[in-house]
N, C-alpha and C positions, 0 to 999 in steps of 0.2 A: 618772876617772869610771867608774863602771858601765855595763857596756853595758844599754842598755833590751830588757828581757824584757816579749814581749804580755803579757796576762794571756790566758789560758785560758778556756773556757767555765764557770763555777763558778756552779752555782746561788745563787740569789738567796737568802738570808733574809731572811724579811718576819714582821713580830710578827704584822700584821692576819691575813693569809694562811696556813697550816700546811699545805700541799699534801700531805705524807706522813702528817700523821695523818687528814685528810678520807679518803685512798684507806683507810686502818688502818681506819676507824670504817666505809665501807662493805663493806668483806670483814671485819670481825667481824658487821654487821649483817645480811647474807646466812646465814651460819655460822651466826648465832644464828634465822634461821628455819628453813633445812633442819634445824634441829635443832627445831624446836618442831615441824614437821612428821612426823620422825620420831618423837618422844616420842607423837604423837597415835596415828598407826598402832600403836604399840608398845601404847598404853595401850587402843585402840579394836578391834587386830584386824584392821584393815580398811583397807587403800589406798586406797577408794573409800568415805569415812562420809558427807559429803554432793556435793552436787548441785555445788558448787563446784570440788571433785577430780578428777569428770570427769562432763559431765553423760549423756553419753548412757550408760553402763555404771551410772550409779546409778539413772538413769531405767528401764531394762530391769530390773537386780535390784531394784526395787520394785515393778515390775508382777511379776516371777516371785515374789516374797514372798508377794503377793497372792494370785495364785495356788493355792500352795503352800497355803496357810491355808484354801482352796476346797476342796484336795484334801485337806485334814486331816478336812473336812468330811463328804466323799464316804467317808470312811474310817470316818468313826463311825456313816452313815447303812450301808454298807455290811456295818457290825456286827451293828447296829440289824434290819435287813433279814434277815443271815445267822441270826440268833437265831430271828426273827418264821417262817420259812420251815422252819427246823427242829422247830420244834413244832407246824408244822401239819404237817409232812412223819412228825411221831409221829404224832398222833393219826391220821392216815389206815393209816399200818401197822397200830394198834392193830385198827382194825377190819376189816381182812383175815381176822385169825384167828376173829373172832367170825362173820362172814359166811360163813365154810367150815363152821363147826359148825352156823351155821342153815339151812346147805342142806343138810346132815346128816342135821339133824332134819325137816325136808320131806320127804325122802326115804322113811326109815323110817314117815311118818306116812302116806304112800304104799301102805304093806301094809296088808291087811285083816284085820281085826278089830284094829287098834291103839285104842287108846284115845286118841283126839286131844284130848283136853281135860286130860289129863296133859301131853304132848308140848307141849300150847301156854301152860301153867307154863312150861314151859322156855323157849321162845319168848319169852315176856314178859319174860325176865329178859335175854334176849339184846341183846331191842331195845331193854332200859334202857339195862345197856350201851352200846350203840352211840350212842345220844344223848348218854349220860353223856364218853363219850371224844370228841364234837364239842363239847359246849358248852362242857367242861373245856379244850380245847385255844387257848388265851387265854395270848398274850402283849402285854404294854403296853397292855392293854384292846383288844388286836385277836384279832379270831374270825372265820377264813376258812372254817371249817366250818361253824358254826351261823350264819346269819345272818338280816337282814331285810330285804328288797331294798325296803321298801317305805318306811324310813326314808329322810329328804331328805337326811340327811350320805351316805348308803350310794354307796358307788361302785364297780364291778362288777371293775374294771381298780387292783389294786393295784400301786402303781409305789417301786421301788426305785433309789434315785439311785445310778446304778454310775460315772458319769465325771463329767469337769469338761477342759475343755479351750479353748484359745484358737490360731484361725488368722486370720491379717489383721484384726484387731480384732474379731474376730467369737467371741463368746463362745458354747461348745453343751456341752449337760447333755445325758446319754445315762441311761438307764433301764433296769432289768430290770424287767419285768410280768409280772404273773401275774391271767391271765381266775379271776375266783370261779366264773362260772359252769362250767369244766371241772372245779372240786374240791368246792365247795360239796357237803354232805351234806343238810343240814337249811336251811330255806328257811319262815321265820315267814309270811311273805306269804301271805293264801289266795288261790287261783287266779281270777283273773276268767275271767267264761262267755262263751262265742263266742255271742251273738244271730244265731240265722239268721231273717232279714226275706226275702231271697228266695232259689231255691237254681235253679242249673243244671246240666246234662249235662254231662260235659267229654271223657266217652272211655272206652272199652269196652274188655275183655279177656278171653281166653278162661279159664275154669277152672281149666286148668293154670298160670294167670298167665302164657301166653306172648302177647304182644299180637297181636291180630287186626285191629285198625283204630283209627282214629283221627278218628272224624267230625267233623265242623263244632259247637261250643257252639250249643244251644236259645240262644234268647233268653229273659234270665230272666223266672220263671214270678213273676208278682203277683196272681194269686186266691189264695194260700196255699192251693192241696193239691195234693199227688202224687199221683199217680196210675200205681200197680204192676200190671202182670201180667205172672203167672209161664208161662210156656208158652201153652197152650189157655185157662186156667181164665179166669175171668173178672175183670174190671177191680178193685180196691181202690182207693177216693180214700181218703187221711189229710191230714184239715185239722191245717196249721200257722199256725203266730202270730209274730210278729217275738221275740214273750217267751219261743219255744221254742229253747233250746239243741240245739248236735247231738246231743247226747245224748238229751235228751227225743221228738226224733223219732225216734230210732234205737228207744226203748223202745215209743213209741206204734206202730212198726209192728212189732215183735216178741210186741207182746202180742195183737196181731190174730191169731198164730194159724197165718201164709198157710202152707199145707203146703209144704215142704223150705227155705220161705226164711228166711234169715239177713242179718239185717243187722247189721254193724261198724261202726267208724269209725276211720278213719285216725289216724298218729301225731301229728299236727296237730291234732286237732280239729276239722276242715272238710270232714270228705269222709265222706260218708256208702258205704258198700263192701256191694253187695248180690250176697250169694250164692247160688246153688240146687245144694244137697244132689244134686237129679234133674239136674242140667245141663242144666236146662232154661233157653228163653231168658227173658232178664228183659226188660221193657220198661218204661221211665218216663219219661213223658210223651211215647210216640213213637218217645223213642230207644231202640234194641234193643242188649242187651247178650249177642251171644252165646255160648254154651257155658257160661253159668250165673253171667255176675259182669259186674256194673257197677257204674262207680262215678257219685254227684253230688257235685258240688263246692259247698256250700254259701257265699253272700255272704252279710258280717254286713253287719244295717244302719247304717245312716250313725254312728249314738251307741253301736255296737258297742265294747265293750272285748278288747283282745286276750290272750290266754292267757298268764299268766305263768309262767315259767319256775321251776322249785322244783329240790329239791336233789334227789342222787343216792337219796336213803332214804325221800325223801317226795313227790316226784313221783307222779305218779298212772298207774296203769294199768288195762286193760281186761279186766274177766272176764265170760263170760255164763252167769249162773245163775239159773235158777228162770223160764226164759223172758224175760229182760232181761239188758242189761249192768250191771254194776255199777262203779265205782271202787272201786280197793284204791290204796295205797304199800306197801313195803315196812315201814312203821314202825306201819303198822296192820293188817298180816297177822293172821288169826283163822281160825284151823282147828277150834275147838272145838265147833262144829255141823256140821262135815262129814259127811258118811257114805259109806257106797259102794257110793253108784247111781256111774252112769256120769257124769251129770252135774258131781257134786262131787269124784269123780275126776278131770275133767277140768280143773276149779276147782283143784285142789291142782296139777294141772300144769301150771298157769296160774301158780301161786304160784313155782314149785319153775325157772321157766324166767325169772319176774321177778327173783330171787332172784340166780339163776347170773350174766344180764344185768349187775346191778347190781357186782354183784361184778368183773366184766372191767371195766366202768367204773369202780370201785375203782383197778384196776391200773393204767390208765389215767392214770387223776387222779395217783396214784403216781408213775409213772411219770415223769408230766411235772413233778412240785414236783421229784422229784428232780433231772432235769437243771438247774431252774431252781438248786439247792439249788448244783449242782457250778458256775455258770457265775459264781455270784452268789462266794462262794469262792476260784475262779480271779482275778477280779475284786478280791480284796482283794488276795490277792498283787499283783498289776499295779498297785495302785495305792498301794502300799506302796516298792515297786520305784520308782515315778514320783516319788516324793515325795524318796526318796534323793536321784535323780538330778538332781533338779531343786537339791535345797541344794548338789551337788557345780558344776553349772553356776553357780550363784549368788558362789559362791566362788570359782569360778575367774575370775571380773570382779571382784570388789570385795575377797578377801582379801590381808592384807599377809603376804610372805614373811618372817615371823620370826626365821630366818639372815641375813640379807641385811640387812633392818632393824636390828639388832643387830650387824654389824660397824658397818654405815652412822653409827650411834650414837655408836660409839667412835673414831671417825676424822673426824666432826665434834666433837665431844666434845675431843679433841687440836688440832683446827682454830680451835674456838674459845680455848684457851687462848694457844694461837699469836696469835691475832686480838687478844688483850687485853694481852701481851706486843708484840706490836707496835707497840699503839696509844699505850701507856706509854712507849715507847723515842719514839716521836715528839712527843708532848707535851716529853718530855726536852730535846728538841734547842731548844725554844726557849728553856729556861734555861740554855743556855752561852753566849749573845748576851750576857748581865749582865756575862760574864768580859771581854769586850770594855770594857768603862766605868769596871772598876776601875783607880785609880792604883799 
């Protein structure tokens, strides 16, 4: 007899069961998704396409996409802006050149025996000109030179969208602005008139304009008249009216006549400025202005409108001719009845200092689009630079490394052939069980 040999631990074959090809079928089935996984980045780009990949790195490069498309924004608005500011930034050079020749021409109109009515041909062609290069200076139907403050769209404060940015959920737009009122040339609006209803004292000054005191304000005066005396001479009452502008009482007491006295009125429009030629004192209503200058401080009344503000070329100033003040602008200067007394001499040099003025406000106004011109500029750079750096971060969370993914490809790719080779070999194994039953 044969000795008895154990049997050994010898796995089981079982038809129902195939234990080697269930583990084959789940490592091909593994194999066969990093591999649909990687086809997807390969075909997408992207490590990170949706929310499911990885939610919080697709969640962030969506809001920075977002973004990004803000800043694309800010970028064409920034263009937009840089265009709009360059052609008002011409036309204001434009009329530099023209505003030196008209003070040129002032000038010369200055000597005697010119012929000013020749010289103000010229003039008139200067100040076409000059209006021509503001109203022409229009881009995108926008005109910061010629304007109309009195239309309801008109907004004084143009804003240029320079930024776009996000901290703590908190979204902020940043702006470059630009005041009209420091460039504006031309200003359609006419002027509403200061109503003076009642007027008071406010403070005295000597001659030489060095201040000498500063008294207590009258209580304002409501009988409507003033009452002037210049030195010794005797008392001038001038009845006013609520419907009398400063101006209108500045003329009514000019044409009176009062010997050495002059009266002005302030840059405002509200201040009546009375001076004496004699340095004598002035007195009104009481109060004493000595060494020949006082001023009153006019109150409008209650339905009073206030003085509107107009451009650099048509704003209005103050000349006194022919025993009264007049209004001039710059854009309605008229020399061609001058002559030369002393008086319209001094009319011309009234011209010829409004003129020079307007002109350093010129440079001015210049001046300032300019920096606006370089900051708006810098600005695009910056935000050209942002927008880069923003796709480079973007990608650096969500793009797929394309070397990497493309071995990765090819070694699943082999994995799975392995995987379906294997799975074959085990399915095999349970058709040698048959060899078993044949005779």
């Amino acid at each position: 007899m044969f000795p008895f040999t154990p049997m050994r631990n010898i796995p089981m074959t079982s038809l129902l069961t195939n234990s080697s090809a269930m583990t084959a079928l789940q490592t091909l089935s593994m194999t066969n998704k990093n591999l649909a996984t990687t086809q997807s980045r390969i075909s997408t780009g992207q490590r990170v396409a949706t929310a499911s990949d990885n939610a919080a790195y697709w969640s962030i490069a969506t809001t920075m996409r977002s973004d990004n498309k803000a800043l694309g924004a800010v970028q064409d608005a920034l263009g937009l802006g840089a265009a709009t500011i360059d052609t008002m930034y011409t036309g204001l050079s434009a009329t530099d050149d023209i505003m030196s020749d008209l003070k040129a021409k002032l000038v010369t109109a200055r000597t005697p025996g010119v012929d000013r009515a020749k010289v103000q041909s010229d003039i008139d062609n200067m100040l076409s000109d000059l209006k021509s290069s503001a109203d022409s200076s229009v881009f995108n139907s926008e005109n910061w030179l010629s304007v109309n403050s009195a239309d309801p769209d008109y907004n004084a404060v143009k804003s240029v969208v320079s930024s776009f940015s996000r901290a703590g959920g908190v979204v902020s737009i940043d702006t470059v602005d630009v005041d009209l009122n420091s460039i504006k040339l031309y200003d359609s609006t006419n002027d509403a008139t200061f109503t003076a209803g009642t007027y008071q004292t406010t403070g005295v000054a000597a001659y030489d304009a060095a201040t000498v005191g500063d008294p207590a304000a009258v209580p304002p005066t409501t009988t409507g008249v003033i009452s002037v005396t210049v030195g010794t001479a005797a008392a001038v009452e001038i009845a006013v009216s609520q419907s009398d502008t400063t101006k209108d009482i500045a003329n009514k007491i000019n044409k009176l006549g009062i010997e050495g006295l002059t009266v002005g009125i302030s840059e405002d429009g509200k201040t009546l400025q009375f001076s004496s030629r004699s340095e004598e004192d002035i007195d009104i209503d009481g109060q004493t202005g000595t060494g020949g200058l006082a001023d009153v401080t006019l109150t409008a009344a209650a339905d009073a409108d206030t003085k509107t503000e107009k451009g650099i070329l048509d704003k209005t100033y103050d000349a006194f001719r022919d025993g009264a003040w007049e209004e001039f602008s710059i854009s309605s200067i008229n020399i061609s009845e001058l002559t030369d007394s002393t008086a319209d001499l001094q009319t011309l040099e009234t011209y010829i200092l409004a003129v020079d003025g307007a002109s350093k406000e010129l440079a001015d106004a210049a001046t300032n689009l300019g920096a606006i011109k370089n900051r708006v500029d810098r600005q695009q750079d910056f935000v050209k630079s942002m927008v880069d750096s923003i796709d480079r971060g973007i990608g650096q969370l969500v793009d797929a490394d394309m070397n990497a993914e493309s071995t990765r490809l090819q070694a699943l790719q082999v994995q799975q052939q392995l995987g379906i080779q294997a799975l074959s070999i085990a399915n095999g194994n349970s058709q040698s069980i048959l060899s078993l039953f044949r005779g």
